[in-house]
N, C-alpha and C positions, 0 to 999 in steps of 0.2 A: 504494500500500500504506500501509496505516497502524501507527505503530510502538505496542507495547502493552508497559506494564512488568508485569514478574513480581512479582507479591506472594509472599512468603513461605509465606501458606496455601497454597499451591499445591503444594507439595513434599508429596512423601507416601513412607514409607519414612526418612527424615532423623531422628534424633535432635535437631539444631539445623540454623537456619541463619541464618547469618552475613552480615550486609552488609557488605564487604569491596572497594575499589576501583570503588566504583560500581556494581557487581554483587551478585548473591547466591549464594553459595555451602553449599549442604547437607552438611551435615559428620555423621558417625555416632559420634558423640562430644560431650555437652556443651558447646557452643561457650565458654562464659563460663569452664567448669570444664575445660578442656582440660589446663592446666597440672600437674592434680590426676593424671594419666594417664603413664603410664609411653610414654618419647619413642618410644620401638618401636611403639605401637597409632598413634600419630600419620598415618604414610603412608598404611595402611588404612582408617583413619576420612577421609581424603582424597576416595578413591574413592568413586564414587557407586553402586557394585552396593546394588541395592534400593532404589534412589531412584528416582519420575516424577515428571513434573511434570504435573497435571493441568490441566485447561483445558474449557472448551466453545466453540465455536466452529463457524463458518459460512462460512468462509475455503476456498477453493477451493487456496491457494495461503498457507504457513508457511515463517517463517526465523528461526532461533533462531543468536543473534549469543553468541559464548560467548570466554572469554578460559581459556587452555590453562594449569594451572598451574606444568606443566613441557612445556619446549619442547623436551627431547630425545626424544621417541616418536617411532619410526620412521615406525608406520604412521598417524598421524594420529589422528583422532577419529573417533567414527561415534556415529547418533543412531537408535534406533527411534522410529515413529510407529504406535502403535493407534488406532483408535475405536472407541467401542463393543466393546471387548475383540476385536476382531479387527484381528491385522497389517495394515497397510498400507505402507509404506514405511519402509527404510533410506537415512538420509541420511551422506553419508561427508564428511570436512571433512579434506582432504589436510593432513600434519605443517603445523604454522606457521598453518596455516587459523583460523579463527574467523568459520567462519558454516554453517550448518548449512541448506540448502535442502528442504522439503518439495512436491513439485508433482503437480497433476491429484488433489486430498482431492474425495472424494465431496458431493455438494451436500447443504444440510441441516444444521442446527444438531445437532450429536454430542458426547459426551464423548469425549475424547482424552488419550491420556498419549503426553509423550515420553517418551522414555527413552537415558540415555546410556552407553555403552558402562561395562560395571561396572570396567573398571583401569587408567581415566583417571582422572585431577582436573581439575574445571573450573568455573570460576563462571558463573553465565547476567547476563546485560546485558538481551534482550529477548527477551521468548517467541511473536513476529510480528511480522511489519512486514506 
């Protein structure tokens, strides 16, 4: 497998996004002008509802490597995969986890979005290996 870094243009839905620990993180709130912002919208501008990350790709097989902002959620992570505006696969990344497995993607270069569960917080690392 080959690992591939997530560019920034990739995020869609994101107000900003922040390079943050070696990762990127989509924030729905002015990254720079965050402070400006009353500390209550902070948690929610966190979460990633309405944020994908788009990609094209030809990869039979995805792994999106993600660092969990808060490590107290019960039930873990979870990642949708489209292409081509049609569902394919839920990937779940048990509490603590950080890696997100996509397997058996249709052959054939596609646009794809992942998507991550909307009431997490999480920064991405790599968007395939």
């Amino acid at each position: 497998m080959h690992t591939i870094s997530i560019d920034a243009s990739w995020f869609e839905g994101a107000v900003s996004v922040a390079e943050v620990d070696g990762g990127l993180l989509p924030f729905r709130l002015p990254w720079e002008e965050r402070e400006l912002f009353h500390q209550d919208l902070h948690g929610s501008a966190y979460m990633a509802s309405g944020v994908r990350l788009r990609f094209a790709t030809d990869a039979e097989e995805l792994e999106l490597t993600f660092a969990p902002l808060w490590d107290s959620w019960v039930y873990g992570h979870h990642f949708d995969l489209t292409i081509d505006g049609e569902p394919i696969d839920g990937a779940p990344a048990p509490d603590r986890g950080t890696r997100a497995r996509f397997t058996g993607l249709p052959r054939g270069e596609d646009g794809g979005d992942m998507v991550p569960a909307g009431q997490r917080g999480d920064h991405l690392r790599a968007e395939g290996e």
